[in-house]
C-alpha positions in Angstrom: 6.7 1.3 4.6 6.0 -0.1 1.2 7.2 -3.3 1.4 5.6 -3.8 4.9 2.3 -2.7 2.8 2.7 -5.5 0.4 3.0 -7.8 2.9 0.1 -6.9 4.8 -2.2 -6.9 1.5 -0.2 -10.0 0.3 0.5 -12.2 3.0 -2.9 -12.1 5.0 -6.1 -13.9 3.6 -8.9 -11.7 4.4 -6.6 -8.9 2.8 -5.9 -11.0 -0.3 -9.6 -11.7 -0.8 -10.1 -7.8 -0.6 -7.1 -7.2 -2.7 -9.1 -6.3 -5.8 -11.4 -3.4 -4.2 -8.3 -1.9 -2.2 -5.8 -1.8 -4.9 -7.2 1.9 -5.5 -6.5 2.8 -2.3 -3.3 1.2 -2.2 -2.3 3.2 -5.2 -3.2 6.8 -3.3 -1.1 5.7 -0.4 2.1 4.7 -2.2 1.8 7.8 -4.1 1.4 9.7 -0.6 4.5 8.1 0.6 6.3 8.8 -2.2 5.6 12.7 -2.5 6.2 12.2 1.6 9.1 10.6 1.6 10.9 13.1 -1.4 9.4 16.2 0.7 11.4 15.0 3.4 15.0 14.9 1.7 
């Protein structure tokens, strides 16, 4: 899941362009997946 979210942010234009405003965002997610993914061990 997280590398398939950098490529999404990295790979596609319009999402490059945005990159600086949704780095926050991207943050909260990777921590969310992170708590997720060590909840689910």
């Amino acid at each position: 899941m997280i590398f398939l979210g950098d490529f999404v942010i990295f790979e596609f234009s319009p999402f490059a362009l945005c990159k600086p405003f949704l780095l926050p965002f991207y943050f909260l997610i990777q921590l969310e997946l992170i708590k997720y993914k060590k909840a689910s061990k």
